[in-house]
C-alpha positions in Angstrom: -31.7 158.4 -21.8 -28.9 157.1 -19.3 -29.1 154.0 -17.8 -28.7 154.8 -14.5 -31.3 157.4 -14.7 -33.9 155.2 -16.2 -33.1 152.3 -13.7 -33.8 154.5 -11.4 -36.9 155.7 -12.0 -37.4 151.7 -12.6 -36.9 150.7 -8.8 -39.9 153.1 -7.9 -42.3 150.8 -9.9 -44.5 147.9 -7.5 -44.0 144.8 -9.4 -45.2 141.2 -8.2 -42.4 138.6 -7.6 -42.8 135.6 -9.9 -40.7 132.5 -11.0 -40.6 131.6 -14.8 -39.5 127.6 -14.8 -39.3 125.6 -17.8 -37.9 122.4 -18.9 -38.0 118.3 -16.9 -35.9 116.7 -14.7 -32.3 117.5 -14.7 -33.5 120.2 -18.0 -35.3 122.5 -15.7 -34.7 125.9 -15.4 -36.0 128.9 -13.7 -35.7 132.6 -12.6 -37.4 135.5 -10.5 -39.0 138.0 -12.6 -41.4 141.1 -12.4 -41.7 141.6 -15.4 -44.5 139.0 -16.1 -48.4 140.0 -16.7 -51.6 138.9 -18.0 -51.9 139.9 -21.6 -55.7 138.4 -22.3 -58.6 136.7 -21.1 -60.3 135.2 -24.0 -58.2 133.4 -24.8 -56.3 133.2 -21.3 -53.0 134.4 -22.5 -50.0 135.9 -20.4 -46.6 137.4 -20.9 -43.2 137.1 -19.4 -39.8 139.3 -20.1 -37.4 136.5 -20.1 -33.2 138.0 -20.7 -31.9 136.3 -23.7 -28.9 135.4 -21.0 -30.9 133.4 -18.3 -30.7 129.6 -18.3 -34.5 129.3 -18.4 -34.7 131.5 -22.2 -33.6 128.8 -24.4 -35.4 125.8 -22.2 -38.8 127.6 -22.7 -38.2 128.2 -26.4 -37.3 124.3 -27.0 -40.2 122.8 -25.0 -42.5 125.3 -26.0 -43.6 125.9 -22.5 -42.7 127.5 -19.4 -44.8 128.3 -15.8 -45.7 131.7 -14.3 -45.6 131.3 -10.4 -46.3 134.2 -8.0 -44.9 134.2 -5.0 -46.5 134.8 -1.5 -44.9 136.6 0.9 -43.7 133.4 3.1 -41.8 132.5 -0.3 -39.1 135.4 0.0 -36.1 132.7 0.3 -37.5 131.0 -2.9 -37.4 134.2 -5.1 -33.6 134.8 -3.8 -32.6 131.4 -4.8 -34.2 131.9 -8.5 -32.5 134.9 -8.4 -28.9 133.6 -7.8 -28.6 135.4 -4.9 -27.1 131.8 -3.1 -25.1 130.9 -6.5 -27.5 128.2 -7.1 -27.8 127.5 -10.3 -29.6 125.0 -12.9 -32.4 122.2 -12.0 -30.7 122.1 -8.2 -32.8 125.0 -7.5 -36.1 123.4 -7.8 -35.0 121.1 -4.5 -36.9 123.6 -1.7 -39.8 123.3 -3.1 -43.2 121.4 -3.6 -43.2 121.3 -7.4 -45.8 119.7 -9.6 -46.4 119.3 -13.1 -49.8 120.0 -15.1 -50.6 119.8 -18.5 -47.6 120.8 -20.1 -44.9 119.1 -18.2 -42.6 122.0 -17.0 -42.4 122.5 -13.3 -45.4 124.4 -11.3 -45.2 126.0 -8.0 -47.9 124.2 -6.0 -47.8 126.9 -3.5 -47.9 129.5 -4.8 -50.5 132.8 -5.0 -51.2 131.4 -8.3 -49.7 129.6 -11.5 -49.9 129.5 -15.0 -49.1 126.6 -17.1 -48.6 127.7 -20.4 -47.7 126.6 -24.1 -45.5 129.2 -25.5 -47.6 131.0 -28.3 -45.0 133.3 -30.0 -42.3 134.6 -29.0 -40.8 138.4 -30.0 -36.8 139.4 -29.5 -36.5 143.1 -27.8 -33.0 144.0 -27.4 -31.6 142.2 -24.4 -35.0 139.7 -23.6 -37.7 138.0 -25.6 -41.0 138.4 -24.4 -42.4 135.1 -24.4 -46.4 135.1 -24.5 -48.1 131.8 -23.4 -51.5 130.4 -24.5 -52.5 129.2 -20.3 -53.6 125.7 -20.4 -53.6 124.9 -16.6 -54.0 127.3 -13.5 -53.8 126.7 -9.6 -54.9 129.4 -7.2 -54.2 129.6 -3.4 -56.1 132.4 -2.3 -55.3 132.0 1.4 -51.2 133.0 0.4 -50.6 137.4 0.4 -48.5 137.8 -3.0 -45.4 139.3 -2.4 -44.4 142.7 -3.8 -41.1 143.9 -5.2 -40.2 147.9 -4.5 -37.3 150.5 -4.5 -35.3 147.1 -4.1 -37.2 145.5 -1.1 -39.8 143.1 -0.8 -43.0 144.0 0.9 -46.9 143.3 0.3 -50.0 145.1 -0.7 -51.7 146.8 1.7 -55.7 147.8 0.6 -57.7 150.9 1.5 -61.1 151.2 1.8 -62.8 153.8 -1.1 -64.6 156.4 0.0 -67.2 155.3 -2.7 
């Protein structure tokens, strides 16, 4: 399979636009991902795709936690700057934001659609990222906020359809 091929056909997939964030104070670190899901309910348990080479992967694996945040669609500037796209880098991009804590200590998006606080469970090496699955311990919801979408490399948001049934 060639890479540009299969990057491709990568772009066409709807993903949600999330931050990861790990680590305190000046230690914090985060990034925009889609590739974070839930992997159970009982226990509450989710999944995130973190690359071996972003600032946040080593944090989460020393504190043993890390944050799922997903974003609404007035959040678009936030999910540049965790993606680098202003050269920020390092705990200076947690500034435009209201941040919290919960019950783990690492940064949560107060904001947001919703977040997970989670204590990492296990973690499993895949080539270039380590999926890090997280035992939730704490969860906000904000069910007023439109999550924002991630497509064919644009952001949008959902749009629902009534069934017929």
């Amino acid at each position: 399979m060639e890479t540009a091929v299969f990057k491709n056909a990568l772009r066409a997939i709807v993903g949600s636009v999330s931050i990861v964030a790990s680590g305190q104070g000046d230690d914090r670190r985060g990034l925009t991902v889609t590739a974070a899901v839930s992997l159970c309910v009982d226990p509450p348990m989710v999944l995130a795709c973190i690359n071996r080479s972003a600032e946040a992967h080593d944090v989460i694996l020393r504190t043993g936690a890390f944050s799922w945040n997903v974003l609404s669609t007035d959040q678009i500037p936030l999910a540049e700057r965790f993606a680098a796209m202003d050269g920020s880098k390092g705990a200076s991009r947690f500034s435009p934001a209201d941040w919290g804590e919960r019950f783990t200590g690492v940064p949560v998006l107060l904001q947001s659609v919703c977040s997970f606080d989670c204590r990492l469970q296990d973690s499993v090496e895949a080539a270039t990222h380590t999926i890090m699955i997280g035992a939730v311990v704490g969860q906000t919801l904000n069910q007023d906020k439109v999550p924002l979408i991630y497509s064919s490399g644009r952001f949008g948001r959902i749009e629902h359809f009534e069934s017929d049934k």
